[in-house]
DRENTORVO-921886 format. One record per residue (C-alpha): y, x, z negated. Coordinates in nm, 2 decimals. Layout:
<atoms>
ATOM     yy     xx     zz
ATOM      Y      X      Z
...
</atoms>
This chain:
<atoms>
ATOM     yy     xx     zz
ATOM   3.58  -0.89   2.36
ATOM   3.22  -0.98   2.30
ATOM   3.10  -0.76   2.59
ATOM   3.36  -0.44   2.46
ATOM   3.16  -0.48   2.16
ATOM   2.85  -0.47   2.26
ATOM   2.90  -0.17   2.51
ATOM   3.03   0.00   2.23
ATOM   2.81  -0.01   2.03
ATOM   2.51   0.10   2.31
ATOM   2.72   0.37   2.35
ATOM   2.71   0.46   1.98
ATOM   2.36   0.40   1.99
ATOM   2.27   0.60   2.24
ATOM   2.47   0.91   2.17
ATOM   2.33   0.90   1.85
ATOM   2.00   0.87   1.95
ATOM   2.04   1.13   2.18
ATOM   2.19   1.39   1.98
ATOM   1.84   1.30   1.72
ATOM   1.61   1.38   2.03
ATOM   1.81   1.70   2.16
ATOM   1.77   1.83   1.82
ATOM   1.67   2.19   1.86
ATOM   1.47   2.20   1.46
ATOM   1.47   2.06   1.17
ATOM   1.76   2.20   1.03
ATOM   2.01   2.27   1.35
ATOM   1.93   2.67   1.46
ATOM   1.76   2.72   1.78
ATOM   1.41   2.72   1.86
ATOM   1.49   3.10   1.96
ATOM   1.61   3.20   1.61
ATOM   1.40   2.99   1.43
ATOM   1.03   2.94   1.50
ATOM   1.01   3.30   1.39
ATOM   0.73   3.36   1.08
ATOM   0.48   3.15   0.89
ATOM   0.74   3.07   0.62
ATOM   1.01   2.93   0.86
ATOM   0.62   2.71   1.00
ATOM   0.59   2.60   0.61
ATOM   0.97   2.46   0.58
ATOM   0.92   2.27   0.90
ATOM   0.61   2.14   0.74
ATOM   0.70   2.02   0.39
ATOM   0.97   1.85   0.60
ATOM   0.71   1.65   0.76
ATOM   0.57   1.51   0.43
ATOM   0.77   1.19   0.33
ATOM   0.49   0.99   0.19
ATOM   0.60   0.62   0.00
ATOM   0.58   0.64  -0.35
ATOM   0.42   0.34  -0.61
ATOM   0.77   0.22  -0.78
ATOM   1.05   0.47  -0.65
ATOM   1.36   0.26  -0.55
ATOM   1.58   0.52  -0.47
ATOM   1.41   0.68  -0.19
ATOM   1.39   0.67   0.20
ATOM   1.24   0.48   0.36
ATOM   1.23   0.23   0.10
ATOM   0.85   0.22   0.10
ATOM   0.75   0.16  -0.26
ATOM   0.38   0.02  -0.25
ATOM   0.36  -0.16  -0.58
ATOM   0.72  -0.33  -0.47
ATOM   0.56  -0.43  -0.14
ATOM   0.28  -0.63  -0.27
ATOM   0.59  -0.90  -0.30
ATOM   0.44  -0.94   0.05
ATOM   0.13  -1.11  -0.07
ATOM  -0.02  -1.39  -0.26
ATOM  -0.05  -1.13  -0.58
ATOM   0.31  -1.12  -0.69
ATOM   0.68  -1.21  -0.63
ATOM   0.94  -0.95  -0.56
ATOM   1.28  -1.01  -0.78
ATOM   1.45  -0.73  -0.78
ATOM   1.78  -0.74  -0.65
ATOM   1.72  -0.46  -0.39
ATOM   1.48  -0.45  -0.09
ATOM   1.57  -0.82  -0.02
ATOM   1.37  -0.79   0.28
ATOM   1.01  -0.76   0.02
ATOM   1.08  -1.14  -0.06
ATOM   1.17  -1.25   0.25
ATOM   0.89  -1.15   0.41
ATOM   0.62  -1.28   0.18
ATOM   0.81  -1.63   0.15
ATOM   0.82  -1.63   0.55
ATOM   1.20  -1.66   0.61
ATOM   1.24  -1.32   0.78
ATOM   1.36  -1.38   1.09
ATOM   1.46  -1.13   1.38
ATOM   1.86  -1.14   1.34
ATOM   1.84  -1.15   0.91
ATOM   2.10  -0.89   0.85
ATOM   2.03  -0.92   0.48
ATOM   1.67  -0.87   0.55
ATOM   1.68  -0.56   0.80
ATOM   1.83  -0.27   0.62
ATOM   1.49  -0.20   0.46
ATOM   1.31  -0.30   0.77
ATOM   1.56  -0.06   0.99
ATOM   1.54   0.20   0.75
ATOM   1.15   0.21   0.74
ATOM   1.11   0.25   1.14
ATOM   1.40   0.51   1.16
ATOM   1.24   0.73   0.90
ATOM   0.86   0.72   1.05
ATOM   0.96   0.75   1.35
ATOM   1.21   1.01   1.23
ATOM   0.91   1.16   1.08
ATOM   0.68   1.20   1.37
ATOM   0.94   1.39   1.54
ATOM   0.95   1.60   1.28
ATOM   0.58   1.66   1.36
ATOM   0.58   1.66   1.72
ATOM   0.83   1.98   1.71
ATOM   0.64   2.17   1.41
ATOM   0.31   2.13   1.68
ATOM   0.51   2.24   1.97
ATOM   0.67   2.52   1.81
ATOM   0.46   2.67   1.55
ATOM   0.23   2.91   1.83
ATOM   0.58   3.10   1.82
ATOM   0.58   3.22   1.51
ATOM   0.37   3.53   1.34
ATOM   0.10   3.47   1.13
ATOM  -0.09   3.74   0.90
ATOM  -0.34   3.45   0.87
ATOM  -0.45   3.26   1.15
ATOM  -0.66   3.01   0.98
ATOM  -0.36   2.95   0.79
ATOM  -0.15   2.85   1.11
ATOM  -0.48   2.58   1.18
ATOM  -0.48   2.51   0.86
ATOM  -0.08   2.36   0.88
ATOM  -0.18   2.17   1.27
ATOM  -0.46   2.03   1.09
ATOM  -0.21   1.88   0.82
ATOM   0.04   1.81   1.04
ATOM  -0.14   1.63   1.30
ATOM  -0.28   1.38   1.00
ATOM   0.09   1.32   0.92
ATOM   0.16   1.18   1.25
ATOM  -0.13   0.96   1.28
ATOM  -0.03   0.84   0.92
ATOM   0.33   0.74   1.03
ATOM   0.15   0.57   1.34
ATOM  -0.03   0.36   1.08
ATOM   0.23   0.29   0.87
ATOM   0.40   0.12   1.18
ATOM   0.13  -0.01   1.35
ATOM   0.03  -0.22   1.05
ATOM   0.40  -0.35   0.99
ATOM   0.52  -0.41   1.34
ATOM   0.24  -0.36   1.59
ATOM  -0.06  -0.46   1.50
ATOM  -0.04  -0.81   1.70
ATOM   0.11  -0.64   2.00
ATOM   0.15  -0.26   1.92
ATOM   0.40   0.00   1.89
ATOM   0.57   0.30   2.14
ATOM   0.32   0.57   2.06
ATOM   0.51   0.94   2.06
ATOM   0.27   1.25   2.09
ATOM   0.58   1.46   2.16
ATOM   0.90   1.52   2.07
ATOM   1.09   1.29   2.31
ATOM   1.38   1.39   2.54
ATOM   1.68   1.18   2.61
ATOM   1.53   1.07   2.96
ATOM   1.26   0.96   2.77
ATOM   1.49   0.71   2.49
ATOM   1.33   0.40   2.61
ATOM   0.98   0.40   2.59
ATOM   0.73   0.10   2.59
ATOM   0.47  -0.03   2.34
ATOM   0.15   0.10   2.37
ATOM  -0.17  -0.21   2.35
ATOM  -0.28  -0.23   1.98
ATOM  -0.64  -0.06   2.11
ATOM  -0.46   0.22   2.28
ATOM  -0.27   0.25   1.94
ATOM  -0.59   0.23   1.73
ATOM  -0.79   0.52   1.99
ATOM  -0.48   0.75   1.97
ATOM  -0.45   0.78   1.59
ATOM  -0.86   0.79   1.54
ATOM  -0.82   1.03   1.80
ATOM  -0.57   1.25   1.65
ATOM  -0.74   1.25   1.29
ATOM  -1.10   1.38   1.47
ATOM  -0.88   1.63   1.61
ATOM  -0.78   1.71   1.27
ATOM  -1.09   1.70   1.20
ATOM  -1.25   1.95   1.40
ATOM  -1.00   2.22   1.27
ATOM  -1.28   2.47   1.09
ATOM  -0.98   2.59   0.86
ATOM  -0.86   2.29   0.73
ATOM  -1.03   2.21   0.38
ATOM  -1.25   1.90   0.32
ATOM  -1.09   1.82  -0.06
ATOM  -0.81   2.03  -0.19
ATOM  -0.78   2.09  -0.54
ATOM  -0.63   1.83  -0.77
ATOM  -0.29   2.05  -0.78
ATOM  -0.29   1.98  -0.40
ATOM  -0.35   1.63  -0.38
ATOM  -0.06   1.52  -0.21
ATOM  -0.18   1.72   0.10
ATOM  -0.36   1.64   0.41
ATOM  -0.70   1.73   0.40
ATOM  -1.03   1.63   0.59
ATOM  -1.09   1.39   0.27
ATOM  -0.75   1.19   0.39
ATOM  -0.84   1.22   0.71
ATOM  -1.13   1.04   0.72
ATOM  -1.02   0.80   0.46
ATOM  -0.74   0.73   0.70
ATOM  -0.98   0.67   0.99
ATOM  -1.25   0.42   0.79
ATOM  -0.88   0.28   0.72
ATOM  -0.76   0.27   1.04
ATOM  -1.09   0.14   1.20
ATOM  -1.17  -0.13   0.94
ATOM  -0.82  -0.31   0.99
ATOM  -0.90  -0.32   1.33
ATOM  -1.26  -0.39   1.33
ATOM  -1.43  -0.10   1.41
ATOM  -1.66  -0.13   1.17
ATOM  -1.91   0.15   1.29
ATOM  -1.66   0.40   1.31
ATOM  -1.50   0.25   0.94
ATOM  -1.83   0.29   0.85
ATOM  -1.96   0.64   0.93
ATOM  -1.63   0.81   0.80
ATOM  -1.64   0.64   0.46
ATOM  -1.99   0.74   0.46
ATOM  -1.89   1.09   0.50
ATOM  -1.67   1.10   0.18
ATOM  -1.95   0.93  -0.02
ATOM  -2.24   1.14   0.11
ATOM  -2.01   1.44   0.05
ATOM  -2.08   1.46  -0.29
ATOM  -1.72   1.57  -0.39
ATOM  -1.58   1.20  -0.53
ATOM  -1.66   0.98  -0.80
ATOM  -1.55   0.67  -1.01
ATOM  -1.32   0.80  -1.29
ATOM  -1.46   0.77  -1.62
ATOM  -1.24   0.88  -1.92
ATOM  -1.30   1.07  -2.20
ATOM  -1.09   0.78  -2.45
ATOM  -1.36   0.66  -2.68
ATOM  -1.20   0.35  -2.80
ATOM  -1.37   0.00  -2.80
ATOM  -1.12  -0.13  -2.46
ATOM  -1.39  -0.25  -2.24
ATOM  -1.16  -0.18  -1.97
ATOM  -1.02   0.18  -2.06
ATOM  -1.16   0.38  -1.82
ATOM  -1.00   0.08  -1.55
ATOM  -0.71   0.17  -1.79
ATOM  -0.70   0.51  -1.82
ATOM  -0.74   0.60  -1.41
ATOM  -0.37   0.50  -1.41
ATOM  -0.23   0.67  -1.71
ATOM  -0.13   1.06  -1.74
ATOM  -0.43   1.11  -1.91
ATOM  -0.61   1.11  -1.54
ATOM  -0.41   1.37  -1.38
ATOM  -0.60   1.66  -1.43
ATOM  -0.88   1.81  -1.17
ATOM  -1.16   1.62  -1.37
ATOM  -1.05   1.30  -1.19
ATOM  -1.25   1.32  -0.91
ATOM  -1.11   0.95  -0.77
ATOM  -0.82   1.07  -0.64
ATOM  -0.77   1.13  -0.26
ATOM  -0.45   1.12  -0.15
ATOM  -0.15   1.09  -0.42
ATOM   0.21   1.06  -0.42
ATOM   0.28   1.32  -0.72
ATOM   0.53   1.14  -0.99
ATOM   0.54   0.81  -0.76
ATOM   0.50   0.58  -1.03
ATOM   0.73   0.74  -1.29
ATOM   0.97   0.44  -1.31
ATOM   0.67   0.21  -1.34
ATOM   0.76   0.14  -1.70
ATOM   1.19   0.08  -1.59
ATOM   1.07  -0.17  -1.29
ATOM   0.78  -0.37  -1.48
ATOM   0.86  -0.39  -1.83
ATOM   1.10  -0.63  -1.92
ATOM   1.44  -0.65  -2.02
ATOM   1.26  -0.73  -2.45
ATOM   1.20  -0.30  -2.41
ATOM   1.53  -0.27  -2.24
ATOM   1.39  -0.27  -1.89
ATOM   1.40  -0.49  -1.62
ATOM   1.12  -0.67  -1.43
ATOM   1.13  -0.66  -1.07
ATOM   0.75  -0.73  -0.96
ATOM   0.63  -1.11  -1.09
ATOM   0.26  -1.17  -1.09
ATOM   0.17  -1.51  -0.98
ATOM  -0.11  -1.74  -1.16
ATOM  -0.30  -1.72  -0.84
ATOM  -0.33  -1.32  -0.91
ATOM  -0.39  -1.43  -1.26
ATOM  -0.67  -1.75  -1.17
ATOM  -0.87  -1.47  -0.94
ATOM  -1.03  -1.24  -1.20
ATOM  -1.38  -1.43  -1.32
ATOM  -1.49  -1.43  -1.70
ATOM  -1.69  -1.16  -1.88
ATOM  -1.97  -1.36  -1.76
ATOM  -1.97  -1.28  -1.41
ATOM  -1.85  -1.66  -1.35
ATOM  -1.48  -1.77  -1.11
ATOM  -1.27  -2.08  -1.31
ATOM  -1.37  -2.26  -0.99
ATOM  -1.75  -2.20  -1.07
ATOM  -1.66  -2.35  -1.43
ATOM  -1.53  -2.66  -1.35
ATOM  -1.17  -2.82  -1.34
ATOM  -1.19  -2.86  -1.76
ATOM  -1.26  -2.45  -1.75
ATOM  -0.96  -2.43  -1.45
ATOM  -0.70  -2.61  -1.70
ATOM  -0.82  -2.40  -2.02
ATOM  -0.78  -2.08  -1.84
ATOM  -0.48  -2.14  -1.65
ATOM  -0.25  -2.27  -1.99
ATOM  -0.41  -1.99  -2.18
ATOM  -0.57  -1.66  -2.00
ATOM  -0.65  -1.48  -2.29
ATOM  -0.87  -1.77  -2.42
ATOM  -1.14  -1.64  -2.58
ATOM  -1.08  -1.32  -2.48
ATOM  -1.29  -1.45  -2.28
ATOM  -1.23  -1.26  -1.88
ATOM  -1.28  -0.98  -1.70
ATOM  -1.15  -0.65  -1.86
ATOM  -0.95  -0.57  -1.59
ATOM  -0.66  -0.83  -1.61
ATOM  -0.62  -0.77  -1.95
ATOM  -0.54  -0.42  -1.80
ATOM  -0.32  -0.52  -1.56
ATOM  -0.12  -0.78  -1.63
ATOM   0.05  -0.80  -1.96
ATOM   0.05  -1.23  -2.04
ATOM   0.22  -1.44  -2.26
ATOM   0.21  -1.34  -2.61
ATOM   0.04  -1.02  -2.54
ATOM   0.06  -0.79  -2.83
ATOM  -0.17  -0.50  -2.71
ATOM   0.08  -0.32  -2.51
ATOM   0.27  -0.15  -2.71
ATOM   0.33  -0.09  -3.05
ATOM   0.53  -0.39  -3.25
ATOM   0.53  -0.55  -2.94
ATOM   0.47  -0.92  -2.87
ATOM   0.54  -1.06  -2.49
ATOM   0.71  -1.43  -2.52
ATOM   0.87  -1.60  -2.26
ATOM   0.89  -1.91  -2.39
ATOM   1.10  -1.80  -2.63
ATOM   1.47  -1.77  -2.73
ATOM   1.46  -1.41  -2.68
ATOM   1.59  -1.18  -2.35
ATOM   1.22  -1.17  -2.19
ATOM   1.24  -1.57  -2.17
ATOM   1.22  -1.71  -1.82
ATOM   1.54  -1.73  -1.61
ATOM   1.66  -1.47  -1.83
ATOM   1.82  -1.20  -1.65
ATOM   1.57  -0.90  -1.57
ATOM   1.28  -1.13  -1.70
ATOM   1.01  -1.19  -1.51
ATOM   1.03  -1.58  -1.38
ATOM   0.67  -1.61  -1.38
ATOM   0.56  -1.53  -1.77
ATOM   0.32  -1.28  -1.63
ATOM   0.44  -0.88  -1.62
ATOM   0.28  -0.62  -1.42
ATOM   0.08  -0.35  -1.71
ATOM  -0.11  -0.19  -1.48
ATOM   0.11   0.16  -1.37
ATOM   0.29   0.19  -1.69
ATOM   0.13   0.43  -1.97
ATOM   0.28   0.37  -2.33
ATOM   0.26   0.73  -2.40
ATOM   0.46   0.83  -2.09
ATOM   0.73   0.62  -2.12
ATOM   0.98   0.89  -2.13
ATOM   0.83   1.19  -1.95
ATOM   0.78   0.96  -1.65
ATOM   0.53   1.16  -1.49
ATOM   0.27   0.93  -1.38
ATOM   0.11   1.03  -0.99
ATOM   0.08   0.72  -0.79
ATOM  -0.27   0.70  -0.56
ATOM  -0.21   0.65  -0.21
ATOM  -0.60   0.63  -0.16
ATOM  -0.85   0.65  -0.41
ATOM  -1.24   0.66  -0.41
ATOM  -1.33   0.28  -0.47
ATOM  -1.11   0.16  -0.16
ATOM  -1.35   0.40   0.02
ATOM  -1.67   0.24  -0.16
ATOM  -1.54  -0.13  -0.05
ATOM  -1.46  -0.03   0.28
ATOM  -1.78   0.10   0.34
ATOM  -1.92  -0.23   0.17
ATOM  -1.72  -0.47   0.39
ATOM  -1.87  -0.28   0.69
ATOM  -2.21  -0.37   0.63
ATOM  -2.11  -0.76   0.52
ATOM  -1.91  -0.76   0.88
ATOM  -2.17  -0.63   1.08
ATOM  -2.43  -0.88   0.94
ATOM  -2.61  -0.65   0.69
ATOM  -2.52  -0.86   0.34
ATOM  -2.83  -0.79   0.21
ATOM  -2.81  -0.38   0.25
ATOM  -2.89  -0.26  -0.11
ATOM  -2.54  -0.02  -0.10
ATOM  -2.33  -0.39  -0.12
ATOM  -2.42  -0.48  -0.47
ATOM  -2.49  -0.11  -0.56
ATOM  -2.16  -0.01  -0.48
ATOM  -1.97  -0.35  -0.60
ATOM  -2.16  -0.31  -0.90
ATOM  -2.10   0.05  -0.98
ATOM  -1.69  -0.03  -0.96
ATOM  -1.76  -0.35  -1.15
ATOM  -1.98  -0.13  -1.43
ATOM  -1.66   0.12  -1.43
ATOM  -1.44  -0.16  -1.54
ATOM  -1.66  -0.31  -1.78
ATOM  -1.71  -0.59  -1.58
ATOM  -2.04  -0.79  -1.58
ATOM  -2.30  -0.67  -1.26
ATOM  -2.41  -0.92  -1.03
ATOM  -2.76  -0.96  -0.88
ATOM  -2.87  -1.00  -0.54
ATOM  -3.09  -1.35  -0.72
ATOM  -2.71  -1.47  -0.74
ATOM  -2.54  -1.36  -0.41
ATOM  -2.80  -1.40  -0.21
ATOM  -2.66  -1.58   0.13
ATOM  -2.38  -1.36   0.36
ATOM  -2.13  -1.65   0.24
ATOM  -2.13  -1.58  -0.10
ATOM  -2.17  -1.17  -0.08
ATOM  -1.79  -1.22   0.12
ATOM  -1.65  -1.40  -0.10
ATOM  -1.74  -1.18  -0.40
ATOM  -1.67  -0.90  -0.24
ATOM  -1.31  -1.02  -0.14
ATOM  -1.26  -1.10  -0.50
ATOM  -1.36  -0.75  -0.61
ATOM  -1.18  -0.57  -0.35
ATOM  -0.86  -0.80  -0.46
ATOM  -0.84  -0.74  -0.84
ATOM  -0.96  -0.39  -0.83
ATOM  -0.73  -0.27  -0.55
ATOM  -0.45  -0.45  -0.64
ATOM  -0.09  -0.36  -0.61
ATOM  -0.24  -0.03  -0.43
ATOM  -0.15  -0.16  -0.11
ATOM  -0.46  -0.32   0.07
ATOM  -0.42  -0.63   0.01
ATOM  -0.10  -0.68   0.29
ATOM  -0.36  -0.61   0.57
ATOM  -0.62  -0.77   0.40
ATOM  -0.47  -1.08   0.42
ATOM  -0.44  -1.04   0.79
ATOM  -0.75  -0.86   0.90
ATOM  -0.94  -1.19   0.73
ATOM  -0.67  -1.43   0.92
ATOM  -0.61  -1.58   0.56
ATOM  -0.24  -1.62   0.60
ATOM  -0.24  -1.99   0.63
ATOM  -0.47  -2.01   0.32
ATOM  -0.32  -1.78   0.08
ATOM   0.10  -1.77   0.19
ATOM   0.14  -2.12   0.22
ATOM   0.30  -2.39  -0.04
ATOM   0.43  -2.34  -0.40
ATOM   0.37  -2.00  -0.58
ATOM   0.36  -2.04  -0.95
ATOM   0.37  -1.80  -1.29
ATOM   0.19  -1.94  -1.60
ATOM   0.19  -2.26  -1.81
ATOM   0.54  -2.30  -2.00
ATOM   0.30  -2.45  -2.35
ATOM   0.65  -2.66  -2.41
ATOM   0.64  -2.82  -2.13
ATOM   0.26  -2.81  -2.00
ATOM   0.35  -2.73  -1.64
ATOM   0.33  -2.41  -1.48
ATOM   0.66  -2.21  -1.33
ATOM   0.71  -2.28  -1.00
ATOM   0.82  -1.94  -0.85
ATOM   0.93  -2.03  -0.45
ATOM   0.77  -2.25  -0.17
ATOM   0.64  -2.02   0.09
ATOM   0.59  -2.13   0.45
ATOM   0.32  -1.85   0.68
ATOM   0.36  -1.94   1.04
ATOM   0.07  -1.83   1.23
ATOM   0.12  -1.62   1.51
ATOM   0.44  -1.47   1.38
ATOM   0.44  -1.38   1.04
ATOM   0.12  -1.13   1.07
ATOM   0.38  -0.86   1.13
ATOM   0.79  -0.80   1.07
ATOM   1.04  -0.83   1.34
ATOM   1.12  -0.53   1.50
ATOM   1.46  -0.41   1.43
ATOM   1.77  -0.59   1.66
ATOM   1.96  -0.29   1.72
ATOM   1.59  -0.15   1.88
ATOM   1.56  -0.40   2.09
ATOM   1.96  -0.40   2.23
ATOM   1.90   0.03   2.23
ATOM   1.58   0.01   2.47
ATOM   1.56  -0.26   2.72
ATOM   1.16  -0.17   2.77
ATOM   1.09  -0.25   2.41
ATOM   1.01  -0.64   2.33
ATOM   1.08  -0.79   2.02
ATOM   0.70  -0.95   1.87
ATOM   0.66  -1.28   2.03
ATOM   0.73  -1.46   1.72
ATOM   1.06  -1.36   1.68
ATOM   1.19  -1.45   2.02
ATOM   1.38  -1.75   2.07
ATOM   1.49  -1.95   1.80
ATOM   1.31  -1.88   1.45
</atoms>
């Protein structure tokens, strides 16, 4: 009966899969009747764009970025979808979780899914008339950067240990069970693709703000500093962030609020207030993907319901106005900051920007946060957050019921860091551009600037740098590969996670106990029913045998 089973559902499988591949377009005519005029070349292409939003639940993939930092030492996931989020930062994936796969499933059907999509718009589109040819290269242009995208967004999840089945084309049913290409021959296909992109005279360096969630040259070298930093190529990281910088066309937002926040223009690059063409930070967005930031973050004290927990180690990570870490202050320091964040007032701008901490009042109107209270926000209360720290950063008190707040995919000061890790990487710490640019994001945020009389050995420019690049990108999306590019896992996703000092009690929430086994939790499992559909596709060495 087992064996029935199992053939059957091959066979199910299979047919499926084939009748995907044998697909004539996008939406079921013929390639005869339908790859015809520009417009028919434009459908196929908007089809192609499935980008992940900031806070969207209800979309597919389920790829919501500020959900998927549940994956890292910055936050807990606790929502009661996308199960797979929590067991994957606490470690207890394993390769036959069925409660764990539908997300994972879900996310390789629909890039792969995707880059079909792609491969037949760029095998097809030559048949259709154009008035405009630079408009035709224009749409390759884009749509080749879509597919080395959804190459990266699996490469880094599943395949960046032992690679993934690289598809340039769209596949025929002969062709159903392909093998994984090395991670290098990954790596030089996609950098590949986006110079290819890149050498397409009609595609524009930087569209216009009203176009921001389109492929352009910007995005495509964004993508390859990307690309080539995660995977150590620092030269080539290097020289393409360098291109955006030297370009002249992007720079820190700075808003026109004139209040006495330290941290408003910090603040205000998140808020509607930024979405407008004089926000010249914004490189690739997701338009409206962080509309239910206030519904997933808020808690259940302004009728919401908190999904996303910031940890105190998230919390503990941002230094004091002075420039100094509660490690540099001593274990007295440590204990004061850790019961009570908001000592003082006494750190730097940017947490009170992002995370809203116990008895916060500044967030909204008539609001006070207490979860040490009796009320509905207190901890272990449904839709509270169980750490006593909420996430404030996405969520704009004045757009709490339009709901129209962008999300950015890549912004400007990921491209200033990456082209600062380069230099630390390749042994030039001391290059004026570190501090410049460290300082010029730090200045931005109201932060306090370092000096090179300070950080003066490589040692200590990493580790500030880290820092920076962790509180100011946070929740954005980096910090997932972060933790593996810098093989921190061990360090950072192992042990107890805690939320803040309950002052009742004088201990701090414990959260979960996470365990990161080396060697296997750098990337997810790949999906069973992939594995049992193409016998030349292994599962990651971690997974195999016995979790």
């Amino acid at each position: 009966m087992k064996n029935t089973l199992l053939l059957s559902t091959l066979i199910v499988l299979l047919s499926g899969c084939s009748d995907f591949l044998t697909r004539d377009n996008p939406f079921g005519a013929t390639d005869d009747t339908f790859w015809k005029t520009s417009g028919e070349v434009e459908s196929a292409l908007n089809l192609c764009y499935s980008l992940p939003s900031g806070s969207l639940h209800y979309t597919s993939p389920y790829a919501s970025i500020i959900h998927y930092e549940g994956f890292t030492d910055n936050t807990y996931h606790g929502a009661d979808f996308g199960g797979f989020i929590t067991t994957i930062g606490n470690s207890t994936i394993t390769s036959d979780s069925p409660n764990s796969f539908g997300g994972i499933t879900e996310v390789w059907n629909a890039y792969y899914k995707n880059i079909r999509n792609c491969c037949r718009m760029l095998e097809n589109m030559d048949k259709a008339y154009f008035i405009d040819p630079n408009e035709k290269e224009r749409m390759r242009g884009e749509c080749i950067i879509l597919r080395a995208y959804y190459h990266w967004e699996l490469f880094k999840y599943f395949g960046y240990k032992e690679g993934i089945p690289v598809v340039d084309h769209a596949l025929s049913p002969n062709e159903n069970f392909m093998e994984r290409s090395t991670p290098e021959a990954v790596t030089d296909f996609m950098l590949a693709e986006l110079d290819r992109a890149l050498a397409i005279e009609a595609l524009p360096f930087k569209y216009e703000d009203a176009k921001k969630d389109r492929m352009d040259k910007a995005v495509a070298l964004s993508l390859k500093s990307i690309i080539a930093l995660n995977t150590k190529r620092y030269d080539v990281s290097r020289q393409a962030a360098a291109e955006i910088i030297n370009s002249g066309r992007y720079e820190l937002f700075y808003t026109h609020a004139e209040d006495d926040d330290p941290a408003r223009n910090f603040r205000d690059l998140f808020r509607t207030v930024s979405m407008d063409g004089a926000n010249k930070e914004r490189i690739l967005i997701k338009p409206a993907g962080c509309k239910e930031a206030y519904f997933r973050f808020s808690g259940p004290g302004l009728g919401q319901q908190c999904t996303s927990w910031p940890t105190l180690d998230f919390v503990n990570a941002f230094e004091t106005k002075q420039g100094k870490t509660l490690d540099e202050l001593g274990a007295d320091s440590l204990d004061i900051y850790t019961k009570d964040p908001l000592y003082n007032d006494n750190r730097d701008p940017r947490l009170y920007a992002t995370i809203v901490m116990p008895y916060d009042n500044t967030t909204f109107e008539q609001y006070t946060y207490d979860p040490w209270g009796e009320g509905p926000e207190a901890v272990g209360r449904p839709n509270a957050s169980r750490s006593g720290f909420m996430l404030k950063k996405f969520y704009d008190p004045q757009d709490r019921t339009s709901q129209r707040n962008d999300y950015m995919i890549i912004r400007y000061a990921e491209i200033l860091l990456n082209y600062v890790e380069c230099l630390i990487e390749t042994g030039q710490y001391n290059h004026a551009d570190v501090l410049n640019y460290i300082n010029d994001i730090r200045k931005r945020a109201g932060q306090q600037p370092v000096t090179a009389a300070e950080y003066n050995s490589e040692e200590k420019i990493r580790k500030l740098y880290r820092r920076e690049r962790r509180i100011e990108l946070a929740f954005e999306g980096t910090r997932y590969m972060d933790i593996r590019r810098w093989d921190i896992g061990e360090a950072t996703m192992n042990g107890p996670i805690y939320g803040a000092v309950n002052p009742v009690t004088g201990k701090k929430v414990q959260i979960e106990i996470r365990q990161f086994r080396k060697n296997k939790n750098e990337v997810w499992p790949i999906p069973e029913s992939e594995i049992l559909a193409n016998p030349n596709l292994r599962q990651n060495q971690g997974y195999v045998g016995k979790d």
